[in-house]
N, C-alpha and C positions, 0 to 999 in steps of 0.2 A: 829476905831470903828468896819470895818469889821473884822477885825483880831481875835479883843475879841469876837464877834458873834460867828465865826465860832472856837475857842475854846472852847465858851461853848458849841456852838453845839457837837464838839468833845466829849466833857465829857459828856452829856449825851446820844449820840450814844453809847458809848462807852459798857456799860449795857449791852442796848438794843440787841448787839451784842450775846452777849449770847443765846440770842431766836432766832436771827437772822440766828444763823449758828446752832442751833438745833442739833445733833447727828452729829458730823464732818463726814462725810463719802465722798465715791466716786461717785463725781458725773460723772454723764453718759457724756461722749463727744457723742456730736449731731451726726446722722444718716444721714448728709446730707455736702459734703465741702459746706463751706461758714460761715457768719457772725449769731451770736444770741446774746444774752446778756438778761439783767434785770437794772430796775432802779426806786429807791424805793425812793421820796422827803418824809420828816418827816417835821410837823413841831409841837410845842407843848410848854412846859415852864419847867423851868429846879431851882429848890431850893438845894442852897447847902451854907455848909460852908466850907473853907478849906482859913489856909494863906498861901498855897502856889499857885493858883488857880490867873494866870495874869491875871489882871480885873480892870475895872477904880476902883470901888468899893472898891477894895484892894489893891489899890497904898500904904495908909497910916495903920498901926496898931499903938496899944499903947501899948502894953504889948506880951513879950516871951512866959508867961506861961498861956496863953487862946485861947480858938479857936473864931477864927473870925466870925462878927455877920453876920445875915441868908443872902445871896443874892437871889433873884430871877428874873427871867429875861423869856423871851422869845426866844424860839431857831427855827433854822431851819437849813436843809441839805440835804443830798442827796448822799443812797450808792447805790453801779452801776460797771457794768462789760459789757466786750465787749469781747467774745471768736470771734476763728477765728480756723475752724475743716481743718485743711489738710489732713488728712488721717482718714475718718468716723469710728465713735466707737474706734479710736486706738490713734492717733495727736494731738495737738491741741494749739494755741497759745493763750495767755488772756492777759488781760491791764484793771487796776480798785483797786478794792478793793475787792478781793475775801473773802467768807463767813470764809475759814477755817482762814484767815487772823484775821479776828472780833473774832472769838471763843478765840485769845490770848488777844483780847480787845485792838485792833491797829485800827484806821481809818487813813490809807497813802492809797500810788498809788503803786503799785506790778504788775511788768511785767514780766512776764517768760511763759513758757511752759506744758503740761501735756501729758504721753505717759503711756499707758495703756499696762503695761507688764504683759502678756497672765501667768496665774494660779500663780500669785504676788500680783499684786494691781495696782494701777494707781500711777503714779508717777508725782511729783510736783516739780518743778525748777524754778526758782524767782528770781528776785532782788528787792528791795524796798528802791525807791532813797527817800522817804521823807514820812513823818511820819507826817499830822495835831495836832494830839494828844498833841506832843511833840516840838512844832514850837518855843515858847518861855516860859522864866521861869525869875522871878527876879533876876537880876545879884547878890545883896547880900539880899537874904529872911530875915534878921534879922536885920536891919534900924526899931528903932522905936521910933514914934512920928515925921517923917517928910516922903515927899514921897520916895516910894522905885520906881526905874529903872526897868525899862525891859531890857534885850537882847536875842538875836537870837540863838536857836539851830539848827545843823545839825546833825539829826539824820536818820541814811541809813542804810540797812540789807540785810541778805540774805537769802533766805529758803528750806529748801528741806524738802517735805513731802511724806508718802505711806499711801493709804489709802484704803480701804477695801481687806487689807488682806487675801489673799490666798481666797478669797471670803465671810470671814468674816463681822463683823462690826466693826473689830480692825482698829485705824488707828495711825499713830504716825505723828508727826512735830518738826521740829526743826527751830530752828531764829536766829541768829546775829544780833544783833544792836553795831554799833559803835555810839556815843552820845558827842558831840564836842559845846561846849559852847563858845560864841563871846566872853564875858565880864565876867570871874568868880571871883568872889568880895566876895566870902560867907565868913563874919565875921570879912571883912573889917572895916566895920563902931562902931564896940565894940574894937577895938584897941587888937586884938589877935596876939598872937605870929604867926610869920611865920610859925613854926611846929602845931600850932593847927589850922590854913589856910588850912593846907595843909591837915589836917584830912577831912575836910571839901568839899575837891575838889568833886565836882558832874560827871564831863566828865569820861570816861571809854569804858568795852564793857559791855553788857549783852548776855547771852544764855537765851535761853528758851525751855523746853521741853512738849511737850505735850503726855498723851495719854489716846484716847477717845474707847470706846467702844460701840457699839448701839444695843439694843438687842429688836428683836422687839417680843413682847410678846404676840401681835393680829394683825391681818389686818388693825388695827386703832390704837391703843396703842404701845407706843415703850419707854423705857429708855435710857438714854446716861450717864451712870455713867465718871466720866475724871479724872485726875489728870493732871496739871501744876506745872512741877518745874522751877523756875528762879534761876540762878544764877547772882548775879548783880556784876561786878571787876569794881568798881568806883575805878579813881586815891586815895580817900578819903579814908582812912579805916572804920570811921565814918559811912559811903555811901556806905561801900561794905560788901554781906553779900548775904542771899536765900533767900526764897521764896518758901512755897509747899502749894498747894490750891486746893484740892479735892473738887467736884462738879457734881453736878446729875440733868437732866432734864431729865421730862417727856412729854412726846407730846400725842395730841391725836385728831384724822381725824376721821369727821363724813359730809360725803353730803361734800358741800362747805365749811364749815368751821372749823377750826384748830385750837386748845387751847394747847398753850404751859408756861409750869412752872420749872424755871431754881432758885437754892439756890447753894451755895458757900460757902467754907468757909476756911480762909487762916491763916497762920501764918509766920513771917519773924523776922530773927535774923542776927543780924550786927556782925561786926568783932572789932569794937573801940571803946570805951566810946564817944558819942556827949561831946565837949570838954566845948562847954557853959554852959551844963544842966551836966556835968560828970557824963551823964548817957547813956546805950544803946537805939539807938531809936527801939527796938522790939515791934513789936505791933501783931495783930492779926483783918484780915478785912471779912467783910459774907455784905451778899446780898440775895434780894431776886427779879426775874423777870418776870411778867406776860406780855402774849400777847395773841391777838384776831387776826386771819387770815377771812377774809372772800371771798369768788373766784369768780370773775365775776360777782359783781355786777351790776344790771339794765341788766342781760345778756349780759353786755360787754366782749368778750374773749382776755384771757389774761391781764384782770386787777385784783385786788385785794384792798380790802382795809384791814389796818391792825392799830391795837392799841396796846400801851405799855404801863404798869404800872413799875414804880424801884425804887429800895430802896437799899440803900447803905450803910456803913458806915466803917470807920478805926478805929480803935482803938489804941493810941501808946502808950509807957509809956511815953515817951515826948509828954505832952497835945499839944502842938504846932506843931505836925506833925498829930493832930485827924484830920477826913476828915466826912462831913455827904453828902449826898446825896440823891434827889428825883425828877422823871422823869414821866411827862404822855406825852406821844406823841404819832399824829394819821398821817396817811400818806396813801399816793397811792403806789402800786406796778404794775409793767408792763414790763412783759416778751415778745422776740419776736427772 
């Protein structure tokens, strides 16, 4: 039961991330060696439908060609970072889950370093041993009318990022994910030929690109126009294919409190006919995500409290890859 909790929490942090990480840019390394960090618990409730979504809920379906009825649940979590400045304004080492990590819409643990080269940008070097988001998935998604299996993934990356640009608000990132399944069973239980199994295979790598731009247009107002491209090399041909999702927040700082508005909007094209539907699963996915920052309330320094509105949804030509999604979650922030 923990595990599904904190999947769902996964999936609707996930969003949220988008406002979380705001105009990806460089952040300042501390003016001081030693330790700071931030750590933000959310908690809230989380509506969605999707059959691909591990959940007691969705052990069992009855039909290929529908999307799976509403669940809704209760979530809670907690994203958090802990830098470590060895050489002030310039060094710096970190362990957590860093913002520009969430702006690719990842909740794992990321460990690496940041080194601020002088009239370049800051530079970003990582590894990322584990990925919540992507912890488990049904070993064959398409069992229907009795219950389906879970098993375990291991999903680990690498990343190197630059970020403001020759002193810009340009920044770019790039990701590895390698993505290694326990049990992969997809289309086992329909009695399919080994070669259409094997279309089927989900394990592979993924790339990821990012590029964010921030333009601040007042002392209070600022844009972050972006673009992400995926490319996803699943074993499957089926499963393998892009991804390009252009997306624009705006932000805006008055006194203590901060109003930010992030929308989306993507399209993805496969390389193989899905051999059960003998059709492509192309689909096209948009979003839309509000938040509320408020700073130091009750005159507490260095706390914050913050609210999130989201809205999600996929779109596929295979009805049975559609996804919806909806997220209110309120939580503490506290930097130190």
């Amino acid at each position: 039961m923990a595990q599904v909790m904190a999947q769902a929490a996964a999936r609707a942090i996930l969003p949220l991330s988008l406002l979380l990480a705001t105009g990806v840019q460089a952040s300042p390394i501390a003016d001081e060696t030693g330790f700071s960090g931030e750590i933000q618990p959310l908690i809230g409730v989380i509506s969605s439908r999707s059959n691909l979504a591990v959940s007691s809920d969705q052990k069992r379906i009855d039909s290929l060609y529908s999307l799976s009825s509403r669940e809704t649940r209760p979530i809670g979590g907690a994203l958090g970072q802990i830098d470590y400045t060895i050489v002030p304004r310039e060094l710096s080492l970190y362990a957590g889950t860093p913002r520009s990590a969430l702006a690719d819409g990842e909740i794992g643990v990321e460990v690496g370093a940041r080194y601020l080269v002088g009239g370049i940008g800051l530079l970003t070097v990582g590894v990322i041993p584990v990925t919540v988001n992507d912890s488990e998935v049904w070993s064959d998604p398409f069992v229907v009318g009795t219950r389906r299996d879970a098993t375990d993934v291991d999903r680990r990356g690498l990343h190197l990022g630059l970020a403001g640009i020759a002193g810009s608000g340009l920044s770019v990132d790039y990701r590895l994910y390698r993505r290694d399944i326990d049990e992969e069973r997809s289309g086992q239980a329909l009695g399919l030929s080994a070669g259409d199994r094997r279309l089927l295979a989900r394990e592979g790598t993924e790339h990821r690109f990012d590029l964010n731009y921030r333009l601040a247009l007042t002392d209070r107002f600022s844009l972050t126009p972006g673009v992400q491209y995926r490319r996803l090399d699943a074993d499957g041909a089926a499963n393998r294919g892009w991804l390009l999702r252009p997306q624009l927040t705006a932000r805006y700082d008055m006194d203590r409190w901060s109003l930010s508005m992030t929308g989306y909007y993507g399209v993805d094209r496969y390389d193989a006919r899905q051999p059960i539907y003998d059709e492509y699963r192309d689909g096209k996915e948009m979003g839309l995500v509000a938040g509320v920052r408020y700073a130091e309330p009750f005159g507490w320094s260095n706390w914050s409290v913050n609210a999130y509105g989201v809205w999600s949804e996929r779109d596929s030509d295979i009805r049975f890859y559609d996804q919806q999604t909806g997220v209110f979650a309120v939580g503490l922030g506290y930097r130190f």
